[in-house]
Every structure is written in structure tokens, then in C-alpha cells.
C-alpha positions in Angstrom: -89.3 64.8 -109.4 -89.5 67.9 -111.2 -91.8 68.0 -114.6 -91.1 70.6 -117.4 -93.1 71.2 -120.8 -91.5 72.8 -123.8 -93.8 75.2 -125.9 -92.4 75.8 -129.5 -93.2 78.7 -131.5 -94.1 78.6 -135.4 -93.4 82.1 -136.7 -95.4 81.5 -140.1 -98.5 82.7 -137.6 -98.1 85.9 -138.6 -95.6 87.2 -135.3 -92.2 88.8 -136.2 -89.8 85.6 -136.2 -87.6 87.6 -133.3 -90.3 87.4 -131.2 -90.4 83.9 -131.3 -88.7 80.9 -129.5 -89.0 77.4 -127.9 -89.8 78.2 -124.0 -89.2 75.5 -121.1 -91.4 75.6 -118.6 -91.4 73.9 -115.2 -95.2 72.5 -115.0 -97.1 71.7 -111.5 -98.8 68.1 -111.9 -101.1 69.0 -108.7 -102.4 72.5 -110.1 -101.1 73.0 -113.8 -99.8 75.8 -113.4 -96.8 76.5 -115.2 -93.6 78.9 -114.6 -91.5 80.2 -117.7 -87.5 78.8 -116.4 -85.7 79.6 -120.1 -86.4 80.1 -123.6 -83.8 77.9 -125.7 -80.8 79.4 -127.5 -81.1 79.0 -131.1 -84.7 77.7 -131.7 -86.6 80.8 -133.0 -87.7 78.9 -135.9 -87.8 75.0 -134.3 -91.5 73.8 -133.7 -92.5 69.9 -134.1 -90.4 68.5 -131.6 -90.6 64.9 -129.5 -88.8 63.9 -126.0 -87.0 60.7 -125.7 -87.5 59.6 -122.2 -84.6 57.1 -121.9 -81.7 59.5 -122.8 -82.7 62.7 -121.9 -83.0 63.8 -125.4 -85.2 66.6 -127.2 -85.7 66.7 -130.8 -86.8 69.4 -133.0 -87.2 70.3 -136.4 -86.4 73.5 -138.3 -89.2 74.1 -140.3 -88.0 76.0 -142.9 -87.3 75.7 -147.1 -83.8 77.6 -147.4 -80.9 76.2 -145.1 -78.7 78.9 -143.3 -75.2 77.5 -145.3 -77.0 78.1 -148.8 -78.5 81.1 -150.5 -81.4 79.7 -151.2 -83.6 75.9 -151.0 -81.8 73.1 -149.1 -85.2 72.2 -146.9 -84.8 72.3 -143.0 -82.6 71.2 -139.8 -83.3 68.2 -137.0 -81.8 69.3 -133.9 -81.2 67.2 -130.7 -80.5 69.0 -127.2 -79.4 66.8 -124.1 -81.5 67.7 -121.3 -79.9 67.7 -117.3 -82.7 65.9 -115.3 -81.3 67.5 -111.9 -81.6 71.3 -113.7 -83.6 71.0 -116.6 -80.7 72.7 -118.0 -80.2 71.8 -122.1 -77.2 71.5 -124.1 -77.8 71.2 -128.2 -75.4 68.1 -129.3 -76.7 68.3 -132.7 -77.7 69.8 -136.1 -78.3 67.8 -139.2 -80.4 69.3 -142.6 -83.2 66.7 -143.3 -82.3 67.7 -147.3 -86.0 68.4 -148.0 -88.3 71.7 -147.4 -90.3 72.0 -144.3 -89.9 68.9 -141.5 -93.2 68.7 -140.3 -93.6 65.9 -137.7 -90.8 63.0 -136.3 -91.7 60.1 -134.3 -88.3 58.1 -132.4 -88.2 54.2 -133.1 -89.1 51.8 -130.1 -85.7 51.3 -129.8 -84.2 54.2 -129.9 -82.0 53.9 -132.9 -84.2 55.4 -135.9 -86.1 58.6 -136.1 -89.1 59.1 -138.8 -89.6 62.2 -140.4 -92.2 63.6 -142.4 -91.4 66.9 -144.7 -94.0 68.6 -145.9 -91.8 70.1 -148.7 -93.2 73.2 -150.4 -95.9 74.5 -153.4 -92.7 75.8 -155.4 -92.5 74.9 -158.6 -89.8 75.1 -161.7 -90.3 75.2 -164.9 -88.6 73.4 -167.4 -88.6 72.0 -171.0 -88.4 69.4 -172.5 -88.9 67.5 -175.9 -92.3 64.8 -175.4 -92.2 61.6 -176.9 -93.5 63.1 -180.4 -90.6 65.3 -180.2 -92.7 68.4 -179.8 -91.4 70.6 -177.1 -93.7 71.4 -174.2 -93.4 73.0 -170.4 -92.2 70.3 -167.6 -93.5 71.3 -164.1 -90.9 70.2 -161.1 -91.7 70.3 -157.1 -89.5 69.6 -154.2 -89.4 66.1 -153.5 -92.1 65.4 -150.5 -90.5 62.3 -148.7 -90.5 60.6 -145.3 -87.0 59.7 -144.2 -85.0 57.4 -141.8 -82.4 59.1 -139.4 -79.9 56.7 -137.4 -79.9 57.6 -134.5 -76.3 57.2 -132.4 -75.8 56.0 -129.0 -75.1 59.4 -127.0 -78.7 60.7 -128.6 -77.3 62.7 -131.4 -78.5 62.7 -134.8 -76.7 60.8 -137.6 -76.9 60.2 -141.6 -80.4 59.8 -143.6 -80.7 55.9 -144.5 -83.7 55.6 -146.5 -86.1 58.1 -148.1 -89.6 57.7 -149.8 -91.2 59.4 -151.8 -94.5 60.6 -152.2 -96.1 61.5 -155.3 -99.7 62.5 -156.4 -102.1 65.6 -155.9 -105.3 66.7 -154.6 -108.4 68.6 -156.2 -107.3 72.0 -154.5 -104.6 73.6 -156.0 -103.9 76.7 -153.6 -102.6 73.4 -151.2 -102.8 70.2 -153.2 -100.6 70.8 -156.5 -97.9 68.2 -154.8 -97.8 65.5 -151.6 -97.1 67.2 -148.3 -96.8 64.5 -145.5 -97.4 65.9 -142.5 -97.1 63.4 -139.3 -95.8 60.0 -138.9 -96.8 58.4 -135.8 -95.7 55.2 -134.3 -97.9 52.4 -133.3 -97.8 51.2 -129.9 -96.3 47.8 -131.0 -93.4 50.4 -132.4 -93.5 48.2 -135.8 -95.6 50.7 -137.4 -95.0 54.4 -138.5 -98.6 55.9 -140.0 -98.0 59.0 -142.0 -101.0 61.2 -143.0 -100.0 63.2 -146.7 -102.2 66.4 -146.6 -101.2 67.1 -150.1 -102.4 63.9 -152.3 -104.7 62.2 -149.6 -103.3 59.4 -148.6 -102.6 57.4 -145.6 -99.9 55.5 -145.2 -97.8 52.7 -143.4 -94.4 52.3 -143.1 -92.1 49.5 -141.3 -88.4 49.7 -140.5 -86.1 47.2 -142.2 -83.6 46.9 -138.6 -81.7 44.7 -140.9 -80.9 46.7 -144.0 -81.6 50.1 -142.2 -84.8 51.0 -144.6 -87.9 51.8 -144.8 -90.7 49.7 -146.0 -93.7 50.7 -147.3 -96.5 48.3 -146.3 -98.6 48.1 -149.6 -100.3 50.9 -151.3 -101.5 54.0 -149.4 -105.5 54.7 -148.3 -106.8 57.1 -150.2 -109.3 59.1 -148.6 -112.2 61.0 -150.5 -110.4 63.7 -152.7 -109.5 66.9 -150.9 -110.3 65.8 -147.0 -106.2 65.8 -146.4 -105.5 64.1 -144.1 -103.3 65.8 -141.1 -102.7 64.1 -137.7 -103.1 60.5 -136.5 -103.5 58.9 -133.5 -103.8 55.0 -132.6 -105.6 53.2 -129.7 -102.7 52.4 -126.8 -104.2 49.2 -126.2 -106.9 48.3 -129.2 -106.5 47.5 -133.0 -107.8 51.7 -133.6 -106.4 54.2 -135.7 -107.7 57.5 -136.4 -106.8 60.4 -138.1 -108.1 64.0 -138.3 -107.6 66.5 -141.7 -107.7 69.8 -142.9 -110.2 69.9 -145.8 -113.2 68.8 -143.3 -114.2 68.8 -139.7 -114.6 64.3 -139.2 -112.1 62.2 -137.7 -111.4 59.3 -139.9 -112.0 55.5 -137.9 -109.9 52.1 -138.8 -109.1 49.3 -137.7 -105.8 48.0 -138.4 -103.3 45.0 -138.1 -99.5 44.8 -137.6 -99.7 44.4 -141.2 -100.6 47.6 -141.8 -103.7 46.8 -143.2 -106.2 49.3 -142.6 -110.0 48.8 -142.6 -112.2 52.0 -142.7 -115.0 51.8 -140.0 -116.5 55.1 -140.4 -116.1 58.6 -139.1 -117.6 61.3 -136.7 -118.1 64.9 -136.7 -116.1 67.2 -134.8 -118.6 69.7 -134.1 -122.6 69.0 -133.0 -125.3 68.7 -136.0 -127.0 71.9 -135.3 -123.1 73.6 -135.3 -124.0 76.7 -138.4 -120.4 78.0 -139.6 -120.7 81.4 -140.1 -120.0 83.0 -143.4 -116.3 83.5 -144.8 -115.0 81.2 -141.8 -112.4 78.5 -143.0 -112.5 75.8 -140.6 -109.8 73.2 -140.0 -108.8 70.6 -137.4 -105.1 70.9 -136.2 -103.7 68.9 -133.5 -104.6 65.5 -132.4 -103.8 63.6 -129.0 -105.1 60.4 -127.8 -105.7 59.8 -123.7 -103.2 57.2 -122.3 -106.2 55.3 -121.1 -107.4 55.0 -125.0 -110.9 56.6 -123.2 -111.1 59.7 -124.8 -109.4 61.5 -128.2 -109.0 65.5 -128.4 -108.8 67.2 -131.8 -108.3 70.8 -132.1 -110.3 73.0 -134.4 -109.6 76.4 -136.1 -112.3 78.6 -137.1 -114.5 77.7 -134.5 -111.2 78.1 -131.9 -112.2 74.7 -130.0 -111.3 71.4 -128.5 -113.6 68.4 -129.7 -113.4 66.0 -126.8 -114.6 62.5 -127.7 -115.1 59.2 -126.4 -114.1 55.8 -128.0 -116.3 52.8 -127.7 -113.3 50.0 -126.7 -116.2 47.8 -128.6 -115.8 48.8 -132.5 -113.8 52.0 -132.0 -116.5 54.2 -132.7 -116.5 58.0 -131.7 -119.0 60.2 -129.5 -118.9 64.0 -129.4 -119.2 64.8 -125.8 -117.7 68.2 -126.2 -116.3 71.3 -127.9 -114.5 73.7 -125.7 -113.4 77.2 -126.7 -110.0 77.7 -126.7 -110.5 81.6 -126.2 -107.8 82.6 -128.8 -107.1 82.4 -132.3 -105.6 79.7 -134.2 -105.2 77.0 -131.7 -102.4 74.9 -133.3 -100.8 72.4 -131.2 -102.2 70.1 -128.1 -101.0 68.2 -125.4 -102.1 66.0 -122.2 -99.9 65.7 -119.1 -98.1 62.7 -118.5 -100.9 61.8 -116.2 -103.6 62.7 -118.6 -104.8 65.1 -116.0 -104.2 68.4 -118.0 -104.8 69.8 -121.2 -102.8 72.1 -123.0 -103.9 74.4 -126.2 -100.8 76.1 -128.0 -103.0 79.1 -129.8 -100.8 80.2 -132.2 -102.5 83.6 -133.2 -103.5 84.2 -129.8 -100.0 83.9 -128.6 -101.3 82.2 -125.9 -100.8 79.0 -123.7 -104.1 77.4 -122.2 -104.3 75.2 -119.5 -107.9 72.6 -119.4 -108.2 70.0 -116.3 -109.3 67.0 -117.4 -112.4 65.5 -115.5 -112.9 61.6 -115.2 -115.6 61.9 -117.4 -112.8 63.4 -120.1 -114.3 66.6 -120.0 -112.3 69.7 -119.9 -112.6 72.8 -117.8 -110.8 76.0 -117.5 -108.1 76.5 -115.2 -107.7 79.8 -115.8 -104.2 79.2 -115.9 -103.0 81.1 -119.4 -99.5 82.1 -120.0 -98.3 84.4 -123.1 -96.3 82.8 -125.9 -95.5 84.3 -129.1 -96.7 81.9 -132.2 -97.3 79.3 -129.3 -97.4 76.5 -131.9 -96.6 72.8 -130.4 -96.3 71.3 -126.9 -94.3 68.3 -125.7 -94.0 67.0 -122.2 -90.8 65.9 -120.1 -91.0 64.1 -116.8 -87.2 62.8 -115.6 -87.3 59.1 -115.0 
């Protein structure tokens, strides 16, 4: 059976938005190699996206602030496309807006009836005002709403109404990307009774369940707050083991708990991404991206710009703890987005700057190594897998 990966593009990255568009690829499981078959209709400006297996179904979201029907604001689109397993062949079925600015990450439900999705929103701002409580009038400051929401999802795969929304408040100490939350991923624990969702713009960590009952979303106690301004950006938990870790943008260490189906989390520590004796050069802003765990919970691989690598680490199954056994260059700027095959053989980088695709084998010892399979992709931002069942 035939396996295909889809590569999204983000055209933020600085490439003309034309350029840009979500490729499917047909990918070789014995050598990696992978051969451009189509790029989608329609999804210049579609990155995040997710694959469910049982349907045939691919999700993406439309990260954008301003909705095509509306001059301006009315946040971004979640898109579903019915995929032919005999062809590869896809068919969009659906277009809903998720009502907020900027989708960021979705996750599907366990069961194949809910999707999670986190909007990042935007750093817009209104200004209003308004008498105080002395009756003195003073300037009132408004942002988007930054929420995670709950989509139903129907039977045939496509999208339908929003059913619950939370909202995030707070900020961080950094203005030019804290003035407001910004939730950024929401990830589903391999129980599928949690949702973890990482908010980059107020630095907190949360956990969500799903009310199947009432069709809601519950929020299981107060968020973790991590030390001010590390924002916190992609998660990961253990396949097998009570682990959760999470990477973030305002520092280089991956964040270690242990947590219950409760959604209780216990900090056990952290671990650098880059060696001790690493010296950042001057100017250089450096900032993990993507996150992926190895289906064998062995090994975790964070990406990091500024130094344009992939930290490769193992996880003692013990207490969870992290070793830096690796950082391999990427070879191109910006490298975004990550992904291992569906038998954790291969590596792929998404460099978003670079415009390039980049293949790594994995070894047993979870070590990567060049291919020197590389395949041009403008923006190449986010990578998801599809293997027909």
C-alpha cells in the first residue's frame, strides 16, 4: 500500500503567498524518497493540518485574521478534504470559519466526533472609552478573543458547528509577542481523555477534557504557569508512560511532567536543547519550533531556529528525564515544522525560509543522518503523514 505525506506552506515566511501551497507527495518507506504527485486546489494559505486515519479525512486550518466573505477581521477557516486511498486523489467536503484570528494547531477526538482547536488570535488592539468606577473617563484596551474551541464533527468527516469555546486571558513580560494569550497547540493524550494546550502568549499550560455528554469543554483546574516569558509552544506526551513535555519560544529547554488522567501535572525538571559549551552568536534569536515524539516513546525531536537544528533526545522510561544525544543541522533557514514516518524510520524538516524539504534516516540508536534526499517547497512549513489502512 501506497504512503503519501502532505507538506503545507505558511506564507508569513517571507515567500510571495502565490508561490505557496499544500503539496502531496507519494513517500517511499524503504528509501525516503519522495515524489511531488499534486499540489492542492485552494490551500495557498492552509498550514496546521492532521490526518484521520479511519475516514480518509485531512484537516487543515486557514491561518489567517480577515475571512474571504468580510472586509476585514472574522479569524480563519477549518477545512476537511476526503482523500481516495486507491489514487490519493482529494476532494475538499468542507469549509467552516473557526470565528477567531489565526487557527494554530487541531487535534481529532479518540472518537472521531470532536476536533480541538487552538487560535492563536492576533496583537491587534482597539481602543475604547469608557467611564471607571470614579466616573473619570479613561482609555479601554480590547484584543481578539484567544480561545480553544470544540468542532462536532459529522459522520461523513465533514466539519460541523463550534460547541464550546474557552477563553484565555492573561499576558507575558514581552510585549512585541505577549500583550494577549495566544494558544498555540492542543494535543491529545494517548488515553484520548486529555487535550494539553500550550498558550505562548500568557505562559500557561493547560488541560482540557470533553464533556461527550453536554458537548463541552472542560477545563481541568487552573493552568501551569511556567516562569514568565519561556512561552510555551508545542507539546508532546509519552505513548505509553505518565510524560508530558513541552518545548517554547522564549528559551531553548524542554519542559518535563508527569501527569495523571486528571490532568494534574507535576514538574520534574527540564533539559537543554543545545550542549553546554553551545555560544550563540551575537544578534541571533533562537527559538524551538516543532515537536514530535518517537512511536516507541524512545526518543523526542525538537526543532530549533537560530541555530537551524534538530535536538534529538532520549527519555529515561525511569522518571522521564531527557539526554541530548544530538543536534543536527537542518541546512536551511527557519526550520518550522517536523515529522517521523509512520514507521519512525524517517525524519522530515519543513524549513520554511529555506523553502526546502529534508529528509533524516533515523538509526536505532535515534540518531539522524542525511539522506540527501531534499525536495523544494516554497514556505515549506508543517508535515503530516498518510498511510491507507
Amino acid at each position: 500500500m501506497k504512503e503519501y505525506v502532505f507538506i503545507s506552506s505558511w506564507p508569513k515566511g517571507g515567500v510571495v503567498p502565490e508561490a505557496c501551497g499544500m503539496g502531496q507527495y507519494e513517500f517511499s518507506p524503504a528509501t525516503g524518497e519522495m515524489n511531488l504527485l499534486r499540489t492542492l486546489r485552494g490551500t495557498r494559505g492552509l498550514s496546521v493540518t492532521c490526518v484521520d486515519e479511519k475516514r480518509g479525512i485531512l484537516y487543515a486550518l486557514d491561518e489567517r485574521s480577515d475571512l474571504p466573505s468580510m472586509r476585514v477581521g472574522g479569524g480563519g477557516r477549518l477545512f476537511a478534504f476526503r482523500l481516495d486511498p486507491a489514487t490519493g486523489e482529494t476532494e475538499q467536503i468542507s469549509c467552516v470559519p473557526t470565528c477567531c484570528p489565526n487557527p494554530a494547531y487541531l487535534s481529532l477526538d479518540a472518537t472521531g466526533r470532536y476536533m480541538v482547536v487552538a487560535n492563536h488570535a492576533s496583537h491587534s488592539c482597539v481602543t475604547k472609552i469608557a467611564r471607571d468606577d470614579s466616573g473619570k473617563y479613561v482609555p479601554v484596551v480590547e484584543f481578539d478573543d484567544s480561545v480553544v474551541e470544540l468542532f462536532s464533527i459529522n459522520e461523513d468527516g465533514t466539519v460541523g458547528e463550534i460547541l464550546d469555546v474557552a477563553k484565555h486571558f492573561g499576558s507575558g513580560p514581552f510585549l512585541d509577542k505577549q500583550k494577549n494569550p495566544h494558544p498555540h497547540s492542543a494535543v491529545r493524550s494517548p488515553s484520548g481523555n486529555l487535550f494539553a494546550v500550550c498558550d505562548k502568549g500568557n505562559d500557561g499550560v493547560y488541560m482540557y477534557k470533553i464533556d461527550r455528554e453536554n458537548d463541552r469543554l472542560i477545563a481541568c483546574g487552573p493552568p501551569h504557569m511556567t516562569p514568565p516569558g519561556t512561552m510555551p509552544r508545542y507539546c508532546a506526551f509519552h505513548p505509553t508512560l505518565p510524560f508530558f513535555y513541552h518545548n517554547c519560544e522564549g528559551s531553548i529547554d524542554v519542559s518535563i511532567y508527569r501527569y495523571d488522567e486528571e490532568g494534574h501535572l507535576n514538574p520534574l525538571g527540564s533539559a537543554c536543547a543545545l550542549p553546554q559549551e553551545h555560544v550563540r552568536p551575537d544578534g541571533v534569536i533562537y527559538e524551538q519550533q516543532g515537536l514530535c515524539m518517537d512511536p516507541s516513546g524512545q526518543f523526542l525531536y525538537d526543532i530549533l531556529r537560530g541555530p537551524e537544528m534538530v535536538a534529538v533526545f532520549r527519555i529515561d522510561r525511569a522518571d522521564g528525564s531527557l539526554t541530548l544525544l544530538q543536534n543536527q543541522p537542518t541546512g536551511y533557514g527557519w526550520p518550522r515544522g517536523i515529522a517521523l514516518s509512520p514507521d519512525g524510520r524517517f525524519l522530515l524538516a519543513t524549513c520554511l525560509q529555506g523553502n526546502k524539504v529534508v529528509v533524516f534516516a533515523v538509526g536505532g540508536d535515534g540518531r539522524l543522518s542525511p539522506t540527501g534526499h531534499e525536495y523544494d517547497h516554497a514556505a515549506a512549513a508543517y508535515a503530516v503523514f498518510w498511510k491507507p489502512s
